[in-house]
LUMDREN-934250 format. One record per residue: residue number from 1; x, y, z of N, C-alpha, C in turn. Coordinates in steps of 0.2 Angstrom, whole numbers, plus 5000, padded with zeros to 4 digits. Each point is the difference from the previous one (the first is absolute). Layout:
BEGIN
> seq / nx / ny / nz / cax / cay / caz / cx / cy / cz
> NUM / X / Y / Z / X / Y / Z / X / Y / Z
...
! end
This chain:
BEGIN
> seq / nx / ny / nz / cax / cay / caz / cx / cy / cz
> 1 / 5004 / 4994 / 5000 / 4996 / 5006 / 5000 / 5004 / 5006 / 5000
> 2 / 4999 / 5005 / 4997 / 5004 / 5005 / 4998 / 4998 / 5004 / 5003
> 3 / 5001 / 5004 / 5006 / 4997 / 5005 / 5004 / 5005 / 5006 / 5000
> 4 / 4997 / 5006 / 4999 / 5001 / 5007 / 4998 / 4998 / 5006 / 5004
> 5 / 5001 / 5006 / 5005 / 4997 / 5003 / 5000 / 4995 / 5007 / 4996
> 6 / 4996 / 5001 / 5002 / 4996 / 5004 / 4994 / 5002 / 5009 / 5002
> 7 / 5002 / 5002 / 4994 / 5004 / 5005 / 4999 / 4995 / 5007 / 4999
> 8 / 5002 / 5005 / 5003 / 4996 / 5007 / 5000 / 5004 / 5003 / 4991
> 9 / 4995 / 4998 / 4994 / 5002 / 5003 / 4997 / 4996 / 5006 / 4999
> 10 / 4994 / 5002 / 5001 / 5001 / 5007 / 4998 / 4993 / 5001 / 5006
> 11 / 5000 / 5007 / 5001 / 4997 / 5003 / 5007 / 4995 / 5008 / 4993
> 12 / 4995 / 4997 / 5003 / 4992 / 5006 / 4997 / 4995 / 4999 / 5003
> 13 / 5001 / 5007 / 5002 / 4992 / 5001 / 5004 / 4994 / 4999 / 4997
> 14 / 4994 / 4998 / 5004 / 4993 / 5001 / 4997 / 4997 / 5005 / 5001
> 15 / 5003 / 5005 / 5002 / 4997 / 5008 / 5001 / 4996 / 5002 / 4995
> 16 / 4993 / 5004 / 4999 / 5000 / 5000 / 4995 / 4999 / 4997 / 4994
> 17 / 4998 / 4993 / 5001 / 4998 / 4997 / 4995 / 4996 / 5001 / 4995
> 18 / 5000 / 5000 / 4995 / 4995 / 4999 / 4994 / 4995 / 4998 / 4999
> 19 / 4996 / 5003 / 5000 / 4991 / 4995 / 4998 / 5001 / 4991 / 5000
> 20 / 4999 / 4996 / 5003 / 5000 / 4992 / 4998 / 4997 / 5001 / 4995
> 21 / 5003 / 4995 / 4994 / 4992 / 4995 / 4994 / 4997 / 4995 / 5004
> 22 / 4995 / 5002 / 5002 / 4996 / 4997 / 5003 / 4999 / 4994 / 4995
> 23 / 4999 / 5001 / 4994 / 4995 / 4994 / 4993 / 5005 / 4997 / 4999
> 24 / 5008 / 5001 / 5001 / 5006 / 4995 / 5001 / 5000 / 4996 / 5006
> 25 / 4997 / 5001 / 5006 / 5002 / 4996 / 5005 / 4992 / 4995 / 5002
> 26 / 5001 / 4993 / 5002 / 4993 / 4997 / 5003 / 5002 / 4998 / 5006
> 27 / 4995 / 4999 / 5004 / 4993 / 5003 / 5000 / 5000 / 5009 / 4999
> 28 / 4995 / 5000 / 4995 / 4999 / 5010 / 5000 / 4996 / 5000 / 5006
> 29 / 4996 / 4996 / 5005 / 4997 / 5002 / 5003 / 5004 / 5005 / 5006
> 30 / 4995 / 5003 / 5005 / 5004 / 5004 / 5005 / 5001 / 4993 / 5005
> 31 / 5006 / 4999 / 5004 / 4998 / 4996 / 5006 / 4995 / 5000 / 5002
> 32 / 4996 / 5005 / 5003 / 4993 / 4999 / 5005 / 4997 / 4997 / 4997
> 33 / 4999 / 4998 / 4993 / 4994 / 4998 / 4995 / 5003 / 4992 / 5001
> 34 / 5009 / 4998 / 4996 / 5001 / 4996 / 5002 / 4997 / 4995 / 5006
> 35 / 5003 / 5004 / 5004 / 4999 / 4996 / 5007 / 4992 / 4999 / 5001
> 36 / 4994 / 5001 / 4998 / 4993 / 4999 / 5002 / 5000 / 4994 / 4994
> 37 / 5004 / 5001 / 4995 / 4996 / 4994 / 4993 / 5007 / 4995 / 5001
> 38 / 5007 / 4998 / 5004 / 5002 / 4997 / 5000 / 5004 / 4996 / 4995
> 39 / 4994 / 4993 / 5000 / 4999 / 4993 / 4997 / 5000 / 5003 / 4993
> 40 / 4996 / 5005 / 4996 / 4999 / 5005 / 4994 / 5007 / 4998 / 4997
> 41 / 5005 / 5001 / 5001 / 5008 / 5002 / 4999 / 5004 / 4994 / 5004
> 42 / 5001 / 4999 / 5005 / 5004 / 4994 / 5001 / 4998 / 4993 / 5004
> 43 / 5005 / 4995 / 4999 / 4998 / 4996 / 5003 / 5005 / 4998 / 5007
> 44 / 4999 / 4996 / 5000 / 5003 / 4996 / 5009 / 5001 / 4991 / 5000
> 45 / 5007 / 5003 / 5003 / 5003 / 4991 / 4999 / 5002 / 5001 / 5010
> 46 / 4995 / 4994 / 5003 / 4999 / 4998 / 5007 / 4998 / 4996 / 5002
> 47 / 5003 / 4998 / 5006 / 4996 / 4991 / 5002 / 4995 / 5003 / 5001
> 48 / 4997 / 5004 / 5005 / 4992 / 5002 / 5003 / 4998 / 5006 / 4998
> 49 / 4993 / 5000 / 5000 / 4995 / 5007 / 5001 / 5005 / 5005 / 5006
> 50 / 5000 / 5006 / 4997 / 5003 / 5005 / 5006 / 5008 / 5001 / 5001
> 51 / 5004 / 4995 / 4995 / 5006 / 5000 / 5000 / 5002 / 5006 / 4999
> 52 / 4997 / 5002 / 4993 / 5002 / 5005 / 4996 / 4994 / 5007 / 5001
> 53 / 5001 / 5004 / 5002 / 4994 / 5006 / 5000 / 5001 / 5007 / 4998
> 54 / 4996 / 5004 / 4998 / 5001 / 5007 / 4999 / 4996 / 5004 / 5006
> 55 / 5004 / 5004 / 5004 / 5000 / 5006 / 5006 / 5003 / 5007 / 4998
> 56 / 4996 / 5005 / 5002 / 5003 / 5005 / 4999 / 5004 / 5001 / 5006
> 57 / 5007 / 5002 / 5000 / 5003 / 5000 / 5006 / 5006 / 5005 / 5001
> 58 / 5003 / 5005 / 5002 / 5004 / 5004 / 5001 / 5010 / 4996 / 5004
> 59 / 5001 / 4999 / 4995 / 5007 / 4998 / 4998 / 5007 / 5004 / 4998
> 60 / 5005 / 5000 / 5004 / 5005 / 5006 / 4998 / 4997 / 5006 / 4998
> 61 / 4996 / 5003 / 5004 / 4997 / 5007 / 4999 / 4997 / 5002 / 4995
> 62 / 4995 / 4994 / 4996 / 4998 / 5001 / 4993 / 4993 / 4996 / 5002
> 63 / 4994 / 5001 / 5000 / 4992 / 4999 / 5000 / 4998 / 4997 / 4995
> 64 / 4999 / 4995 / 4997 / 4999 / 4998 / 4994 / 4996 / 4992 / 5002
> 65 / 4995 / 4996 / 4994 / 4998 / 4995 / 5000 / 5010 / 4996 / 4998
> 66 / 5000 / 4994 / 5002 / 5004 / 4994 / 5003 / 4998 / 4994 / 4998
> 67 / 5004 / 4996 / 4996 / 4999 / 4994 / 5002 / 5004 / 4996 / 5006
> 68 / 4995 / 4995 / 5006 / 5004 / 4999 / 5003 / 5002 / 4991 / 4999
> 69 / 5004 / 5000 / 5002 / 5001 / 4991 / 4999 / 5002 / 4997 / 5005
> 70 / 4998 / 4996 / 5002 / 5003 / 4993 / 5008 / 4999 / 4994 / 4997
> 71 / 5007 / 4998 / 5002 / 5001 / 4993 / 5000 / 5002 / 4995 / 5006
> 72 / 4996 / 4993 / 5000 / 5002 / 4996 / 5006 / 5004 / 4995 / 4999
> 73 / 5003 / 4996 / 5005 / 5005 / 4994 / 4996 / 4995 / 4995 / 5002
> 74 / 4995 / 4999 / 4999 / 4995 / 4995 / 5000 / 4996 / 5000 / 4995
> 75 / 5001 / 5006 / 4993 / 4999 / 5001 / 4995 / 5001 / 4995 / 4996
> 76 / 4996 / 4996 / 4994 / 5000 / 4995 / 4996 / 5005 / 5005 / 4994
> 77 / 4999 / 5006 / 4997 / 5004 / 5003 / 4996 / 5006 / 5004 / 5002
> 78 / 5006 / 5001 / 4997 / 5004 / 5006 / 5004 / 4998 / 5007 / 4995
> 79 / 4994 / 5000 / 4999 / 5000 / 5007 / 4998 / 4994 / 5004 / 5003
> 80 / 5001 / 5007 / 5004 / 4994 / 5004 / 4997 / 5000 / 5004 / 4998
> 81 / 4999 / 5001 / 4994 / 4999 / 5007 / 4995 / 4998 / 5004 / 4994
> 82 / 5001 / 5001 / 4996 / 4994 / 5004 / 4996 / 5004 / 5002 / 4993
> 83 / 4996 / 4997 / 4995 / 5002 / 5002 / 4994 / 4993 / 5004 / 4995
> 84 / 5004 / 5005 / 4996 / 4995 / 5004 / 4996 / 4997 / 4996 / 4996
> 85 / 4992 / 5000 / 4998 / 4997 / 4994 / 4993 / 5002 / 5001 / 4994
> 86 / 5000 / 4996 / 4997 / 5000 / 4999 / 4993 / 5007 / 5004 / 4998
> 87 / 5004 / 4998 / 5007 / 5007 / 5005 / 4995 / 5003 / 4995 / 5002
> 88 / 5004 / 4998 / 4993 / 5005 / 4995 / 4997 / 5002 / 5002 / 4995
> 89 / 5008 / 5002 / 5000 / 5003 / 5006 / 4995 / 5005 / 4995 / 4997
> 90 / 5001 / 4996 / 4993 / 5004 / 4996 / 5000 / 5006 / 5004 / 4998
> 91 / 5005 / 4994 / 4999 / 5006 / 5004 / 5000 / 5003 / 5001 / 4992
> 92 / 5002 / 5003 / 4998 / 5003 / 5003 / 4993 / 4996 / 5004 / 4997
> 93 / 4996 / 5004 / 5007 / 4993 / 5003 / 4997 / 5002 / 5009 / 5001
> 94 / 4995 / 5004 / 4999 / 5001 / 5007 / 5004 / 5004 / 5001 / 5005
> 95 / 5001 / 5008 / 5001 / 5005 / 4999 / 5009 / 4992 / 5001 / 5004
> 96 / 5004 / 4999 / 5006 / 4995 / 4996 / 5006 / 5002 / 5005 / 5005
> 97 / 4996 / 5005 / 5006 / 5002 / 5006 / 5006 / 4995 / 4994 / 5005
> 98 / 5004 / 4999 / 5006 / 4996 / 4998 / 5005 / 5002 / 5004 / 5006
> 99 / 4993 / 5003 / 5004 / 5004 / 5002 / 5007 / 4995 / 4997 / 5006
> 100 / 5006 / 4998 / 5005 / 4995 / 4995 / 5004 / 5006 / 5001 / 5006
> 101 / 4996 / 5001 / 5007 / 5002 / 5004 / 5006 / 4997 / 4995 / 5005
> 102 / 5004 / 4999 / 5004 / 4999 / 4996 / 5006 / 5004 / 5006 / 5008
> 103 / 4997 / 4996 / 5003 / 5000 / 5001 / 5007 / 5001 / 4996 / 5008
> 104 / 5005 / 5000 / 5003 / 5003 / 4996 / 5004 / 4999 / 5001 / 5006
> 105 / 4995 / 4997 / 5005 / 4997 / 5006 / 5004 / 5005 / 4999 / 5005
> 106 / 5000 / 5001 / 5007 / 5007 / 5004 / 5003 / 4999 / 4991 / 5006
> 107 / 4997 / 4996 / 4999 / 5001 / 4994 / 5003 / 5003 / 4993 / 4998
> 108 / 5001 / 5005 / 4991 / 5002 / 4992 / 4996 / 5007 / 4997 / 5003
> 109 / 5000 / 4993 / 5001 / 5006 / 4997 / 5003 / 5004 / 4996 / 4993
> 110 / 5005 / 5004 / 5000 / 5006 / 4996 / 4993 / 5001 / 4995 / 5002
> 111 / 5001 / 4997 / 4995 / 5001 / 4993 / 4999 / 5007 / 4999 / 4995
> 112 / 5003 / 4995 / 4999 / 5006 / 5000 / 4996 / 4998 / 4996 / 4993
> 113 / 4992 / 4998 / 5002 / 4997 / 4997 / 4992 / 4998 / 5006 / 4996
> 114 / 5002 / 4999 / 4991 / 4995 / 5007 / 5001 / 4995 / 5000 / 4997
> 115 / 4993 / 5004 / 5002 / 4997 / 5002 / 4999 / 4998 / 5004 / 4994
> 116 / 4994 / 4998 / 4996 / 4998 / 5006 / 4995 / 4993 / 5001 / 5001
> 117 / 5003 / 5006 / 4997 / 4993 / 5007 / 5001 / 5000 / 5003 / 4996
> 118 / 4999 / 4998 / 4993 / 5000 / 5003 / 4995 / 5004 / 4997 / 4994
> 119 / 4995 / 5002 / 4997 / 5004 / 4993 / 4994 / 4999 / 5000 / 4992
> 120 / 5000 / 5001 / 4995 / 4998 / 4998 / 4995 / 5001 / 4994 / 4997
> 121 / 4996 / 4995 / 5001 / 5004 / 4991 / 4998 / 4997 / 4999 / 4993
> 122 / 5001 / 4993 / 4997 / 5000 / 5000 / 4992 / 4993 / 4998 / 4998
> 123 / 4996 / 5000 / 5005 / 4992 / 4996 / 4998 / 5000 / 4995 / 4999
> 124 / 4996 / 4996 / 4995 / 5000 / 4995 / 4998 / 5004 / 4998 / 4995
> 125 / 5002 / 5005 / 4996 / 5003 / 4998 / 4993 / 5007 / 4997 / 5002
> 126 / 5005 / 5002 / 5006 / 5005 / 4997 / 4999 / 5001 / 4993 / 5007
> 127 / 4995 / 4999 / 5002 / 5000 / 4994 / 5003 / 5002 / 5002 / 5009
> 128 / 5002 / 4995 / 5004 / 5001 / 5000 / 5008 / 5009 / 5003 / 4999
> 129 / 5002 / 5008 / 4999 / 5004 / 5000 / 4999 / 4998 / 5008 / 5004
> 130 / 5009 / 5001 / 5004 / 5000 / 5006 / 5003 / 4997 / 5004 / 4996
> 131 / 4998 / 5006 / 5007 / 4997 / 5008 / 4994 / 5007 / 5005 / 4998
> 132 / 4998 / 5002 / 4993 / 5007 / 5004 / 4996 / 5001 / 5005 / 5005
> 133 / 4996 / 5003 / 5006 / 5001 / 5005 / 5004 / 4997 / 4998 / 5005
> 134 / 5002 / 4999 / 5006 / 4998 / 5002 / 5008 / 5003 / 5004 / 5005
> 135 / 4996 / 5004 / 5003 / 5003 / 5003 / 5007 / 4997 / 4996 / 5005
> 136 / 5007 / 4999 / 5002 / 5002 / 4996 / 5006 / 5000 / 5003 / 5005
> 137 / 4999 / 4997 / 5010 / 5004 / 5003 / 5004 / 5002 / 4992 / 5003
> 138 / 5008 / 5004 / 5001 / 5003 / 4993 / 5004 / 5007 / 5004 / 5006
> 139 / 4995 / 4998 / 5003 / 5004 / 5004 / 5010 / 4998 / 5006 / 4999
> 140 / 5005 / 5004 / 4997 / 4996 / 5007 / 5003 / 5002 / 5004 / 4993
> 141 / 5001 / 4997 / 4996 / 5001 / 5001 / 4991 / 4995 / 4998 / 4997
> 142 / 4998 / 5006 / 4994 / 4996 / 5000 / 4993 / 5005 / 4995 / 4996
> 143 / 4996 / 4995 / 4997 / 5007 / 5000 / 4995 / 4995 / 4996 / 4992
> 144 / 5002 / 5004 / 4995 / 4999 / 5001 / 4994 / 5001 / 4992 / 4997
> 145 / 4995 / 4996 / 4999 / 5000 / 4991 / 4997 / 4999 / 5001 / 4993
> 146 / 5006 / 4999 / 4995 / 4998 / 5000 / 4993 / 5000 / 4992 / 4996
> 147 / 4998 / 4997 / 4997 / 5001 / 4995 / 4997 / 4999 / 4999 / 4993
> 148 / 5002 / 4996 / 4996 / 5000 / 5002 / 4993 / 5004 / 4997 / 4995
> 149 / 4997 / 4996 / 4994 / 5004 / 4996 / 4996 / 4999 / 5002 / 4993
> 150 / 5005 / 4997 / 4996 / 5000 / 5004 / 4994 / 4998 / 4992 / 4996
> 151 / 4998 / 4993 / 5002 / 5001 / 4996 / 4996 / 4992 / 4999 / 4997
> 152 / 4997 / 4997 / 4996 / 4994 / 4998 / 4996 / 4996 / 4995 / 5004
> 153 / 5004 / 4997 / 5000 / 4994 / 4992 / 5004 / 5007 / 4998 / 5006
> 154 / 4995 / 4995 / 5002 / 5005 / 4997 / 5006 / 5002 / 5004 / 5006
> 155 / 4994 / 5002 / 5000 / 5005 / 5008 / 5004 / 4997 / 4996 / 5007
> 156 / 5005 / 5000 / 5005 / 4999 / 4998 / 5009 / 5004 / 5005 / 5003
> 157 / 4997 / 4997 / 5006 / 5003 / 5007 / 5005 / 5008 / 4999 / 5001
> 158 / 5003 / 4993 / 4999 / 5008 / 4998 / 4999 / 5003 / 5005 / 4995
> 159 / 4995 / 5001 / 4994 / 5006 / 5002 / 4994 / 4998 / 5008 / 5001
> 160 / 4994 / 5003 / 5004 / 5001 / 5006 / 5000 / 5003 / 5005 / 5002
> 161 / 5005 / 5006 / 4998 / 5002 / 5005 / 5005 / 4997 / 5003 / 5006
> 162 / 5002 / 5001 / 5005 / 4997 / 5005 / 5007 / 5006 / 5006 / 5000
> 163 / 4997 / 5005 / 5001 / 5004 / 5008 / 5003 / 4996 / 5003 / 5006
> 164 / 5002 / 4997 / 5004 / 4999 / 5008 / 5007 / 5004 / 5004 / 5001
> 165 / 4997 / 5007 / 5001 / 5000 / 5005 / 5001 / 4997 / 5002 / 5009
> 166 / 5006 / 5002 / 5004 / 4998 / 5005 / 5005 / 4995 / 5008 / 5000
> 167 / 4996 / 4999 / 5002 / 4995 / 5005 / 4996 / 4999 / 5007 / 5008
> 168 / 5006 / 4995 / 5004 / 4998 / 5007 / 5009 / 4998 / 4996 / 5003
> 169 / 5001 / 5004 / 5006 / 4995 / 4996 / 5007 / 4994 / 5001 / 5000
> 170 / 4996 / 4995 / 5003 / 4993 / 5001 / 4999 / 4999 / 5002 / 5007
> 171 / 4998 / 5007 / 5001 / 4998 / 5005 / 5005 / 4993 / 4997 / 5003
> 172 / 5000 / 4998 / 5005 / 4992 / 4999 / 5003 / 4997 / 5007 / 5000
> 173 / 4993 / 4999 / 5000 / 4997 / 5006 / 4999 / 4999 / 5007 / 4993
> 174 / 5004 / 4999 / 4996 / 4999 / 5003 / 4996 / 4998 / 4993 / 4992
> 175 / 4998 / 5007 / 4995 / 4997 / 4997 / 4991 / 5009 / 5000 / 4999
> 176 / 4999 / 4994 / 4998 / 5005 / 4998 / 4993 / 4997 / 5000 / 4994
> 177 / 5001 / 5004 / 4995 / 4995 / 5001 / 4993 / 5006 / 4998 / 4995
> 178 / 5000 / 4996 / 4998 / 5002 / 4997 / 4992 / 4997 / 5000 / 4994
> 179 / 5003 / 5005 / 4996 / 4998 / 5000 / 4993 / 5002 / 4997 / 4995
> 180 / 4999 / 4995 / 4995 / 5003 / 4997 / 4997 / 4999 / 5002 / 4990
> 181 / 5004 / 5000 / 4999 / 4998 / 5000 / 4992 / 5004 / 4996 / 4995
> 182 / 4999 / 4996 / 4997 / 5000 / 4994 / 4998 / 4998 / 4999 / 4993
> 183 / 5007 / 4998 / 4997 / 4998 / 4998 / 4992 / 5003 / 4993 / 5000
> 184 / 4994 / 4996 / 5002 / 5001 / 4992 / 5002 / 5005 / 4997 / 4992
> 185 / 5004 / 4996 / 5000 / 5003 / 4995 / 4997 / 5004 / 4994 / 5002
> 186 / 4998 / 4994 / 4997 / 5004 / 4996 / 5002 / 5005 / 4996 / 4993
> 187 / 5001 / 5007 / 4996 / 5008 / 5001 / 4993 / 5005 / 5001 / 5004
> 188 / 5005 / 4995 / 4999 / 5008 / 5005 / 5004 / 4999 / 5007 / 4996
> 189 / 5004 / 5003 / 5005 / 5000 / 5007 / 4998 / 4994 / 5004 / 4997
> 190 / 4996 / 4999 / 5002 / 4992 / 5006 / 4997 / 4996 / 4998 / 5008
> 191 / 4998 / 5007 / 4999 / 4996 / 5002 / 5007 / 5003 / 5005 / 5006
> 192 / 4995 / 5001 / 5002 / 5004 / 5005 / 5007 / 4995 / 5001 / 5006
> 193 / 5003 / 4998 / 5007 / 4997 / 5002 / 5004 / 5002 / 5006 / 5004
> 194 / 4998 / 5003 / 5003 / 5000 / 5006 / 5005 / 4996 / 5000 / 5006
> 195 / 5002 / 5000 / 5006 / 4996 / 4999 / 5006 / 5003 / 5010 / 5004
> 196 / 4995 / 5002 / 5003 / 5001 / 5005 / 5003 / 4998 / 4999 / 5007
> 197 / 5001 / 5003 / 5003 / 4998 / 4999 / 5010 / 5000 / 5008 / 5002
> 198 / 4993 / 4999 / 5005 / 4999 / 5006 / 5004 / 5000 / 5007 / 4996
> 199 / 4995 / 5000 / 4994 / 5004 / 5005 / 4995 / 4997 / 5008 / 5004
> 200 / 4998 / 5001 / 5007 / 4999 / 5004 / 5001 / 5004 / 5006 / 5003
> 201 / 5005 / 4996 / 5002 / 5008 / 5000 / 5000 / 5003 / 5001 / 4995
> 202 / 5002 / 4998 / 4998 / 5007 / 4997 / 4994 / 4995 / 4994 / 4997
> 203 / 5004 / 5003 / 4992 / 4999 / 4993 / 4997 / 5007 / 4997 / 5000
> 204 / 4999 / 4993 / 5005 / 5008 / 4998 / 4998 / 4997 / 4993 / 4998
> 205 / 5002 / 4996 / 4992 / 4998 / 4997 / 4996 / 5007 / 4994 / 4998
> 206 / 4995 / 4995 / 4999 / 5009 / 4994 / 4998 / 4995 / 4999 / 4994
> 207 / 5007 / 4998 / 4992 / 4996 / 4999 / 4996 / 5004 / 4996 / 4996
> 208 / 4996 / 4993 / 4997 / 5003 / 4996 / 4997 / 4998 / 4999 / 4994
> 209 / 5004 / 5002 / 4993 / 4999 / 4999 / 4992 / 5002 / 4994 / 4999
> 210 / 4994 / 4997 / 5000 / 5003 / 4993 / 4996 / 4992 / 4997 / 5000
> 211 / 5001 / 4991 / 5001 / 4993 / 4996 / 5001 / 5000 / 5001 / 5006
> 212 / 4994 / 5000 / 5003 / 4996 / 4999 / 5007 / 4996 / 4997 / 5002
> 213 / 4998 / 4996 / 4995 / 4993 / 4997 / 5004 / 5002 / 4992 / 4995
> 214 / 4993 / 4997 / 5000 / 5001 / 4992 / 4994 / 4996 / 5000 / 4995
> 215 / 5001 / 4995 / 4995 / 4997 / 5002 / 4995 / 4993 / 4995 / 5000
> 216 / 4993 / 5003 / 4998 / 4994 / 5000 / 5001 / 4999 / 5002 / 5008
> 217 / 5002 / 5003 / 5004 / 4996 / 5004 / 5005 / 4997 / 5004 / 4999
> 218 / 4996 / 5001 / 5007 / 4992 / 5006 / 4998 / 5002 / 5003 / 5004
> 219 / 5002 / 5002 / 5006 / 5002 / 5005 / 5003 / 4994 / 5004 / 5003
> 220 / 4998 / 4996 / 5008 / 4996 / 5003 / 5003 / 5003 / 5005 / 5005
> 221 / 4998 / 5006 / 5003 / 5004 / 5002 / 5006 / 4993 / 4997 / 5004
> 222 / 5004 / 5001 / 5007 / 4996 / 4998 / 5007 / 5003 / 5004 / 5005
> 223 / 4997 / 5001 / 5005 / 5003 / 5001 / 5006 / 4998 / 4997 / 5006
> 224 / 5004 / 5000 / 5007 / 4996 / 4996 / 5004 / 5005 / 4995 / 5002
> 225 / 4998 / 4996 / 5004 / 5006 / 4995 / 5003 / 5000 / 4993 / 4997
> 226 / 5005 / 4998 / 4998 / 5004 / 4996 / 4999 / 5006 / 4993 / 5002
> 227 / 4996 / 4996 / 5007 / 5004 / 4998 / 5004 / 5003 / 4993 / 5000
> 228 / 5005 / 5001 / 5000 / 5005 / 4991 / 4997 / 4999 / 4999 / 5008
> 229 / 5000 / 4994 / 5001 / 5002 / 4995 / 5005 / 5004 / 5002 / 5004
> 230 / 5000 / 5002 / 5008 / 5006 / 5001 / 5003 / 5001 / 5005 / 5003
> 231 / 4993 / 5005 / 4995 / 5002 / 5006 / 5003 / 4996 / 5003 / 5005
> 232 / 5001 / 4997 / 5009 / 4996 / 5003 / 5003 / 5002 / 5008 / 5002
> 233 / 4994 / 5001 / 5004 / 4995 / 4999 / 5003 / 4993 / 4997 / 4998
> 234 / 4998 / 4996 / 5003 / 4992 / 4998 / 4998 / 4996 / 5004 / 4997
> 235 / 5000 / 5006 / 5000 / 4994 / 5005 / 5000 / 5004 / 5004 / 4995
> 236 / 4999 / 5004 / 4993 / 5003 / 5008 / 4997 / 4995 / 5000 / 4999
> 237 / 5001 / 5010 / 5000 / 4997 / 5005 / 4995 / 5005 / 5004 / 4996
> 238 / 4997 / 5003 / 4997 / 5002 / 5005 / 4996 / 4994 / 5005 / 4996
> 239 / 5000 / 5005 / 4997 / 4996 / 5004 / 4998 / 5004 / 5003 / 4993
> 240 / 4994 / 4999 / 4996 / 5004 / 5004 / 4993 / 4996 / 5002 / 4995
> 241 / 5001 / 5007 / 4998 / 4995 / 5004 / 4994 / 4997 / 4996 / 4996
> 242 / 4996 / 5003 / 4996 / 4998 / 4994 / 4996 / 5004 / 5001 / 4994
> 243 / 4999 / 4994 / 4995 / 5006 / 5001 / 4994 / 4999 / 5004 / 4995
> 244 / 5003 / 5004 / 4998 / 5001 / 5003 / 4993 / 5003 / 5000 / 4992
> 245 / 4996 / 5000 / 4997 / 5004 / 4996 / 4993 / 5000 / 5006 / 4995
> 246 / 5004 / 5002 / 4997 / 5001 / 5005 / 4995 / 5003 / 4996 / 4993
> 247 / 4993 / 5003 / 4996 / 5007 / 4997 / 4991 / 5003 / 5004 / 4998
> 248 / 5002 / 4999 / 4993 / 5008 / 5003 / 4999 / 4999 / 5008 / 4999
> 249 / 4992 / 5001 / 5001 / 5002 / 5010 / 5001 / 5001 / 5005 / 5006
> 250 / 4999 / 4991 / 5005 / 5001 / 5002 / 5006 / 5008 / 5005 / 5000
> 251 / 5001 / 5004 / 5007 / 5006 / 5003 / 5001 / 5001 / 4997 / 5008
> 252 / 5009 / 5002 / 5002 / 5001 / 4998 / 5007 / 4994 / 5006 / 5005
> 253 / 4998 / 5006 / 4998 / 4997 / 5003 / 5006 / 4994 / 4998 / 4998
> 254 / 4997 / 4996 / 4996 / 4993 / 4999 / 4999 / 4997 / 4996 / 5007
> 255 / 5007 / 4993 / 4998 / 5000 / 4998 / 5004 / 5003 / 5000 / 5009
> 256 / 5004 / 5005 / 5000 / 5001 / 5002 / 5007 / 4996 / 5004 / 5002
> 257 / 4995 / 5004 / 5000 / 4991 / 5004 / 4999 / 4997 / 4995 / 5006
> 258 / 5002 / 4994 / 4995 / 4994 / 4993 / 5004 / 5002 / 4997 / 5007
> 259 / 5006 / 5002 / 5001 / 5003 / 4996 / 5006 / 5000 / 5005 / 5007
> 260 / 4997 / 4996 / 5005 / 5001 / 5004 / 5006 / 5007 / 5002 / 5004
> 261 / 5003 / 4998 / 4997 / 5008 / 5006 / 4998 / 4999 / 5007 / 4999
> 262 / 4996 / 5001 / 4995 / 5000 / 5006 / 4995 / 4995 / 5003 / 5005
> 263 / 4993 / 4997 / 5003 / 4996 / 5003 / 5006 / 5005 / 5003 / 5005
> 264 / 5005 / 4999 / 5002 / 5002 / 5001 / 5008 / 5006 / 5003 / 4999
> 265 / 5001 / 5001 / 4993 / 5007 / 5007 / 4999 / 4997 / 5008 / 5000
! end
C-alpha cells in the first residue's frame, strides 16, 4: 500500500461566492423540502427500521436537516447509509462533481479498523470490488481509499491497485465536507480525480491523472457508516449532509454552496 500525505496545493476563499447553478447540481430541491420527501431522492442500506434517519439538528454551529446514521455489532449488515436514486454514472462517461459532508460527534471512539463514511463504490457494474474512492477514519486519521484497475475482464481485488492518502485528523465535533470531481476511467493513463476538504477554509486538493476506478462500473456515492469486523465499539454514529451530485457544468463553488462547510464560514 502506498501511503502519502495530502498536500495543501492551493488556498481560495469562498467569500463572495457566485450565484450556484442550481439546474447543474441534484437534488435542485432546498433541503427543507428534501428532508420532508426523503425516500423521493434517496435510498438506505440498513439491517433495521430507524438505523438510518433524517433530523433537523444543530451541528458545528450550522442548523440544518441531517442525516443521522447508527450502527450495532449485532447488525446482520455492516452498513448504514444512504445513496442518491437512479444515480449510476458509468465510467468513460462525462466528468462527475460530488459533495458529501459528514460529522464525528465529540464521543466517537477510534478504532485502528478503518472505517467509512463516505464513499463512491462501483455499483453493480464492476462486481464485489473496493469503491474507486472512500473516506475513511482509522484512530484519529481521515484517510483518502482509492482503488482502481486498468485491466478488461478478470479484474479481482488481488490484481487491483490501492492508493491512500492521509486526508488530516478527524476533529470530533466539527463537518468534514469533501468535494470530489471526477472524470472516471479505468484506460491507463486517461482520467482524473480531484478530491478537496473543508473547502470553507482552504481548498487543499490531491489529484490523480490517470485510471481510477474499473472498467464497467456505475459509480454510486453513499454516505453513512461502513463497518468491517473488529471495529468496536458495539454501538456508532455519525451524521452527514445529504449527498450532492453536480454534472459536468457543475463548478467547485457550486458545489461547495452545498456543504455545511460553506454554511459556517
Amino acid at each position: 500500500m502506498q501511503l502519502l500525505r495530502l498536500a495543501a496545493i492551493s488556498v481560495l476563499t469562498v467569500a463572495g461566492l457566485p450565484a450556484h447553478a442550481v439546474a447543474a447540481v441534484y437534488p435542485a430541491a432546498p433541503a427543507a423540502d428534501i428532508a420532508q420527501h426523503f425516500t423521493d431522492y434517496y435510498g438506505v442500506r440498513q439491517h433495521a427500521q430507524q438505523r438510518v434517519q433524517v433530523t433537523t439538528a444543530t451541528l458545528g454551529g450550522v442548523t440544518r436537516p441531517v442525516v443521522r446514521a447508527d450502527w450495532y455489532g449485532t447488525d446482520a449488515t455492516p452498513h448504514s447509509d444512504v445513496y442518491l436514486l437512479s444515480e449510476q454514472h458509468p465510467v468513460q462517461s462525462s466528468r462527475r462533481w460530488y459533495a458529501m459532508s459528514i460529522f464525528l460527534p465529540a464521543d466517537w471512539s477510534a478504532t485502528s479498523v478503518p472505517v467509512t463514511l463516505a464513499q463512491v463504490d462501483n455499483g453493480s457494474g464492476a462486481g464485489a470490488l473496493a469503491p474507486p474512492l472512500a473516506l475513511q477514519i482509522q484512530g484519529e486519521q481521515l484517510m483518502l481509499n482509492m482503488n482502481f484497475n486498468h485491466r478488461t475482464s478478470d479484474i479481482t481485488p488481488a490484481n487491483s491497485a490501492r492508493r491512500t492518502v492521509l486526508a488530516g485528523p478527524a476533529t470530533l465535533g466539527r463537518w468534514h465536507c469533501m468535494v470530489v470531481r471526477a472524470d472516471w476511467s479505468a484506460l491507463a493513463g486517461s482520467g482524473e480525480l480531484r478530491v478537496y476538504m473543508n473547502g470553507s477554509a482552504k481548498e487543499t486538493f490531491f489529484v490523480r491523472s490517470s485510471h481510477n476506478s474499473y472498467a464497467g462500473a456505475l459509480h454510486v456515492p453513499r454516505v453513512g457508516l461502513s463497518v468491517p469486523e473488529g471495529a468496536a465499539p458495539a454501538h456508532r454514529v455519525m451524521y452527514a449532509d445529504f449527498l450532492w451530485v453536480g454534472d459536468a457544468a457543475a463548478t467547485l463553488n457550486d458545489m461547495t454552496y452545498k456543504t455545511p462547510c460553506h454554511a459556517a464560514s
